[in-house]
N, C-alpha and C positions, 0 to 999 in steps of 0.2 A: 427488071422492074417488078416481074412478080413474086422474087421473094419474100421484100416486105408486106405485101398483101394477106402473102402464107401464115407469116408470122406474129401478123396481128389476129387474124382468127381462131391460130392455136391458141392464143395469150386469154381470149374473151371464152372460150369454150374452158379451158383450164381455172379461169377464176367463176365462172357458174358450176362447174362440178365440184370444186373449194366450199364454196360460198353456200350451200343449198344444205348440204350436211350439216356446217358449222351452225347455220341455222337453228336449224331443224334441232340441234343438237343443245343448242344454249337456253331452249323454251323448254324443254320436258327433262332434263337428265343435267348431274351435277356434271364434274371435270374432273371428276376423280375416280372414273371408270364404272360406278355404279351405274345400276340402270332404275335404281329410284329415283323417282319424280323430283326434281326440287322444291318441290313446293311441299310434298309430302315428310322429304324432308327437313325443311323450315321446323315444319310440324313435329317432328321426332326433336329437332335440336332445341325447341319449346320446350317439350315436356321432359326432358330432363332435365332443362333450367327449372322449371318447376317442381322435380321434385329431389332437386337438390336442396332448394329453397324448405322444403317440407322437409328434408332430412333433419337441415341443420336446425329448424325450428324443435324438431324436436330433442334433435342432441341436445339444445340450448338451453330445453325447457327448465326453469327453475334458475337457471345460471348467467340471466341476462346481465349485462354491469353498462351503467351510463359515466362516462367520463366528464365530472362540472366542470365547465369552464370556468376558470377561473380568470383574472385581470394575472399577467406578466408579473406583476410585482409583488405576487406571492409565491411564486416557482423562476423562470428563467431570469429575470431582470435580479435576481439574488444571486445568481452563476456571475455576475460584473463587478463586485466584492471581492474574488476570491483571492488579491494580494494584500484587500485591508488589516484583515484578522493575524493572531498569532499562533492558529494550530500545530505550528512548527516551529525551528526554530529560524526561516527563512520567512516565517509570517505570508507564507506563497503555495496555495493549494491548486492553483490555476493549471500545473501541469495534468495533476490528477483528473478532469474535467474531459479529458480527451474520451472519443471512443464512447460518449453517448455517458461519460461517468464510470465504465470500466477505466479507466487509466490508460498509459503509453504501454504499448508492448513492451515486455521486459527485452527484447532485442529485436532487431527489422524482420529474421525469419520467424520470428514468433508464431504458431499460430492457434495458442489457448490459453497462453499464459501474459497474465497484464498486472502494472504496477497498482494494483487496485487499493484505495484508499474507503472504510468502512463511511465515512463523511459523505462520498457520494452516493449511498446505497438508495437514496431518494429520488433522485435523478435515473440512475437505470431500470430502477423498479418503475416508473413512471414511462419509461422508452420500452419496457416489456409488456406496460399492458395495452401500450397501442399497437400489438399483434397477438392481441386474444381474440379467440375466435366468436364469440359471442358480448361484442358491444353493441351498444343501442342506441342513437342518437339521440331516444326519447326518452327521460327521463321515468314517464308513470310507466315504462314498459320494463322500467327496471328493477332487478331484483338485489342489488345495490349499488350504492353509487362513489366512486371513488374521489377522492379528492385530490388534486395534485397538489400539496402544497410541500414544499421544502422548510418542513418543519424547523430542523437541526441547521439547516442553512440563516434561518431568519433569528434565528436567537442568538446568531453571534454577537449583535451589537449588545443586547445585554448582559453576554457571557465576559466578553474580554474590552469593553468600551469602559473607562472609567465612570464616564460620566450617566451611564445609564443605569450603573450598577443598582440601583435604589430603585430603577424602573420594571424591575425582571416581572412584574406584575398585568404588565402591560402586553408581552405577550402574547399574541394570537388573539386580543380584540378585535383588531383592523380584521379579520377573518371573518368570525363571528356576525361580526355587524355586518359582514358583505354578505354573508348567508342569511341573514336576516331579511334584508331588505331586497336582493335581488331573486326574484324567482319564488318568494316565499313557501312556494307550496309544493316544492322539492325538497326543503327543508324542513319543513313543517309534518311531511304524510304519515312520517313514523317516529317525529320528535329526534331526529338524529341518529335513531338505530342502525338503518340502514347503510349509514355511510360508512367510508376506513379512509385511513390514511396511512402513511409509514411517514416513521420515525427514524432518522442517522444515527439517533444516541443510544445510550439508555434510561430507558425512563424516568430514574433517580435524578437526571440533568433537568428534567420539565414540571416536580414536584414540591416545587418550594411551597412554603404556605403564605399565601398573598401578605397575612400579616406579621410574619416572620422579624423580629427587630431585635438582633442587626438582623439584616438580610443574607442568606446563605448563598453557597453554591447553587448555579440553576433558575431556572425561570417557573413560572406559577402556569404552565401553559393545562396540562395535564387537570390543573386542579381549576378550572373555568366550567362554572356550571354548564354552557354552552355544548360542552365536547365530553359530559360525564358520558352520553349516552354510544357517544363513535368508539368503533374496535380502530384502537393504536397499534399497528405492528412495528415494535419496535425492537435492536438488539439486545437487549434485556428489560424484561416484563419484572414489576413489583411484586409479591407474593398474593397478596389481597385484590386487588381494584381492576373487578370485572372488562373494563375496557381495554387493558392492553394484554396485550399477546407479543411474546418473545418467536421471534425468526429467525433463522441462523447469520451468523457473520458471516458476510461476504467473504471469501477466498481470492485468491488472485488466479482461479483457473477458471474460465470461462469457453469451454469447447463449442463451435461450431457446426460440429457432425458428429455422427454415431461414431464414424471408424475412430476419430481423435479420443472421444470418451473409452470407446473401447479400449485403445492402444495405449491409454495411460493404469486405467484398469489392471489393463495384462501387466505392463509393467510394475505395478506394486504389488500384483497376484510373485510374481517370479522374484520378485527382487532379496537379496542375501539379507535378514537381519542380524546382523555380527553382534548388536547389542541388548543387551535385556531391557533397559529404559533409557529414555531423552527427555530431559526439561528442557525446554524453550523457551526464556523469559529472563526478566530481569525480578531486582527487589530482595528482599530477603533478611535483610540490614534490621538494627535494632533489637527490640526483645523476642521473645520465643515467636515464633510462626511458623507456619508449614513450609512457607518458599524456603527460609533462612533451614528448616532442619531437612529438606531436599537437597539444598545445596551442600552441608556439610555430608551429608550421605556419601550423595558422588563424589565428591573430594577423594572420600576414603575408598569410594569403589572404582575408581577410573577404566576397570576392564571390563566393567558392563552396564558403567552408567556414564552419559553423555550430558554436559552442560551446552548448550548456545545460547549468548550471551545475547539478551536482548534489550539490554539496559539503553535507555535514552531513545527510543523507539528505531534501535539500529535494525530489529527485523522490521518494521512496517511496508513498507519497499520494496524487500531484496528477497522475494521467495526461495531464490536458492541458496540462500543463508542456512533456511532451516527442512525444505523440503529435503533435499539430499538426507542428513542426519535421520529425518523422520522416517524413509524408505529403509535404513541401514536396521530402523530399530522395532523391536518388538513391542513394545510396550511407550505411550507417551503422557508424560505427569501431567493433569492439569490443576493444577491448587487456583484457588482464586486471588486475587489482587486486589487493585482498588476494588473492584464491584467481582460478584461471583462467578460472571461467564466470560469467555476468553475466548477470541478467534480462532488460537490456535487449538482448540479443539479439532473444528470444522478442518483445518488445515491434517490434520494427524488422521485425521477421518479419513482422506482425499488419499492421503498415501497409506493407508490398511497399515494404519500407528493403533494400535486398540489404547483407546483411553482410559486412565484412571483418575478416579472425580476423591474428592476429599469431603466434599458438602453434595446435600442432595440438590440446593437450589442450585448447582454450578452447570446443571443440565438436565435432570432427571425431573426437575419442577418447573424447566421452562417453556421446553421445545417439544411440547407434546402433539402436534401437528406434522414435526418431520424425523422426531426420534421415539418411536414408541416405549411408553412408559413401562407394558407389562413385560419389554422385550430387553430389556436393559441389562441383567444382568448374562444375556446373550452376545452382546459386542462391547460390554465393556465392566471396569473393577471400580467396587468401593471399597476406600477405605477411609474409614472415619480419622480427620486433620488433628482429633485430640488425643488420639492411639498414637500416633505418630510425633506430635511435640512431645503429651507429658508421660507417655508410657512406656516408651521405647523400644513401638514396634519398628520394624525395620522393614522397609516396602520393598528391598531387593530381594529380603527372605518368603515376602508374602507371593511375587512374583514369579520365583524362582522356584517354588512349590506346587506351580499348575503344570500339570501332564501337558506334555510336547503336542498330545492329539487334541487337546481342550482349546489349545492358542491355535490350535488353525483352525480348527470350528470359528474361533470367535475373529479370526481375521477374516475369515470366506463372510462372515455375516455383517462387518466391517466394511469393505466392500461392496456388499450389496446393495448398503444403505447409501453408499456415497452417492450415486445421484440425486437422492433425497434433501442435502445439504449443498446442493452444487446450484447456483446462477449459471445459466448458462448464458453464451451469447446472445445477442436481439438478431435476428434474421439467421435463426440457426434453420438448418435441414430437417425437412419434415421425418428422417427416421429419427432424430435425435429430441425433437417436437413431442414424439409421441411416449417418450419417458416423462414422469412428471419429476419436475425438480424444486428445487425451493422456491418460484415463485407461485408456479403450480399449486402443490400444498398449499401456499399463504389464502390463495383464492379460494380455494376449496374448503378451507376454513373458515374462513371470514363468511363463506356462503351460508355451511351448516349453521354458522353461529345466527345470524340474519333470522334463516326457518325459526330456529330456537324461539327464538326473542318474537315474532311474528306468529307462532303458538299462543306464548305467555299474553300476546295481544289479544286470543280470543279468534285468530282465523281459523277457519275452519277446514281449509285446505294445504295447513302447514301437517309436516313430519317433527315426532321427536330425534332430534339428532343430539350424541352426545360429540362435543366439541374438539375431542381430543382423539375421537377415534377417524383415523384417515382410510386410505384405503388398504386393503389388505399387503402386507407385504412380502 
């Protein structure tokens, strides 16, 4: 009978020598083996929230951006359309759409390469700047303010609707007037300077003249007194009209992390070019032009000139159509087509293809935010499109005349640049974060320009920046 007695008093002595410690222990000192105070600590893990707080205010200084809400049916409720239209010839863009507006993986193990469609570049640019580090809830804290609207989206009904074809004029009112009347005095502070938006087209699509009769290709959005004042980023900038600014074409590589950007890198750094030049494109047909006297070229040269055929927009889709070819070759043509800039620039870029431009606006007047102007003839050739029709220079001869040590200068500098022109993923890795890429630049852009125009205002604690100069590269 007495060893329950025992047992109970060891039990009651055991849980007060427990218990007095634990105590004692959970009032003054964390659990994590230190012997600072918790409270003192509370204190410490304040002020580093504080001057984290101060850090990034001041990283941020000058680069705030407020994101306007806008109503649905000027951005996402336009993504419900996308089997109306005939961008295709499946009249069916809705695949595209996937992945935030990068597109479907070009296959399940995919993991940088997507069927990227240049239509959606509105949409993902929109999905990247909801992880900038510097937005602002508040409007007067900002130092611009973006606009989400799916420009290129909303003007299908004009572009390809019969029946509106006479309306293209109408374009971007319903906008307008909602920036008018809500919120006024977000709109009003700087007369529109401060805002941006991007554009899916180019801006020749948005330029009609209201009073145009007949009415042309394109909608009158661009030319609405309303919006003379906003920077347009759009895939191809007019030569004259202050407000837009040309961006690179989306690519269908969009990396995730450092190692993936690295590892494709390397591989275009290593890779065999067996060819002197690669055109990728379609057209050519008709009278003299530069595609049609490319084309014959290669014909005649087949062992060091590479044609892929892109007629009927059989590459828009299939990157490895033409990425392969592009890696194999040294040199890659870009003449201009309907309008002077062509994706597959950006695309020849990506795989260290050094480009050769035929016109100066085909790149060298557009994208002076992510291809430096005075650097140009560093990664890439001109050669003037009327040497070439009516003279009978011959581009494999021009090509085939640069020293072996001159093409790997300008592919290592080729290269270099391709982050520059690269989208990367939305919720990429902060090593990969810390490169700036082509949305980066656009912002960076769009900021200096902001200062610019907020000088010519008469502030007093604006910088002269010039617009085209980025950061060092």
């Amino acid at each position: 009978m007495a060893r329950p007695s025992v047992v109970i008093i060891l039990s009651l002595v055991l849980s007060v020598l427990l218990l007095v410690p634990y105590q004692v222990r959970s009032r003054s000192t964390s659990q994590t083996g230190s012997s600072l105070p918790l409270l003192e600590k509370e204190e410490v893990a304040a002020g580093n929230e504080e001057k984290a707080r101060q850090r990034r205010r001041t990283e941020c200084e000058g680069r705030w951006i407020h994101i306007r809400d806008l109503p649905p049916r000027f951005n996402t409720d336009l993504l419900q359309s996308c089997n109306a239209f005939p961008l295709y010839d499946d009249g069916n863009f809705c695949p595209y759409l996937a992945n935030h507006g990068l597109g479907p993986r070009t296959h399940n193990r995919s993991r940088s390469w997507y069927r990227t469609d240049p239509h959606m570049l509105e949409r993902f640019f929109h999905r990247r700047l909801l992880e900038y580090p510097c937005l602002t809830p508040d409007p007067a804290l900002a130092d611009a303010v973006f606009l989400p609207y799916y420009a290129a989206l909303d003007a299908l009904p004009f572009l390809y609707h019969p029946s509106l074809f006479n309306s293209s004029a109408l374009h971007g009112r319903d906008l307008a007037d909602f920036l008018r009347r809500d919120r006024p005095a977000i709109w009003g502070r700087h007369r529109g300077h401060d805002h941006f938006l991007v554009v899916a087209r180019p801006a020749w699509d948005f330029s009609q003249d209201p009073d145009a009769d007949p009415p042309l290709w394109g909608t009158s959005f661009l030319r609405l007194p309303d919006f003379l004042n906003v920077t347009v980023l759009s895939l191809e900038a007019r030569p004259w009209p202050w407000q837009e600014r040309a961006i690179p074409h989306p690519t269908t590589f969009h990396p995730a992390t450092l190692a993936h950007l690295d590892a494709w890198l390397a591989r275009a750094r290593r890779a065999r070019r067996t060819n002197l030049m690669l055109f990728a494109g379609g057209g050519g047909g008709g009278g003299p032009n530069i595609r049609g006297s490319i084309r014959a070229e290669c014909e005649n040269r087949t062992d060091i000139c590479e044609v892929v055929d892109c007629s009927e927009g059989a590459c828009s889709h299939d990157p490895i159509r033409f990425m392969r070819p592009m890696l194999r070759s040294s040199f890659c043509l870009q003449p201009p087509g309907d309008t002077p800039t062509r994706r597959s620039t950006f695309d020849g870029i990506l795989a260290g293809c050094i480009p050769v431009f035929f016109e100066e606006i085909g790149a060298r007047a557009q994208y002076g935010w992510h291809l430096p102007k005075e650097r140009f003839e560093e990664f890439s050739v001109f050669i003037p499109k009327e040497e070439v029709v009516f003279n009978g220079v011959r581009i494999a001869d021009v090509l085939a005349a640069m020293p072996p040590a001159e093409v790997r200068w300008m592919r290592k500098n080729v290269l270099e640049m391709a982050p520059r022109v690269m989208y990367r993923r939305h919720g990429s890795s902060a090593g990969l974060r810390a490169r700036k890429d082509a949305v980066d630049l656009a912002i960076d852009g769009v900021l200096r320009r902001v200062r610019r125009r907020a000088l010519e205002e008469g502030d007093p604690n604006s910088l002269i920046y010039d617009e085209d100069a980025g950061e060092r590269w």
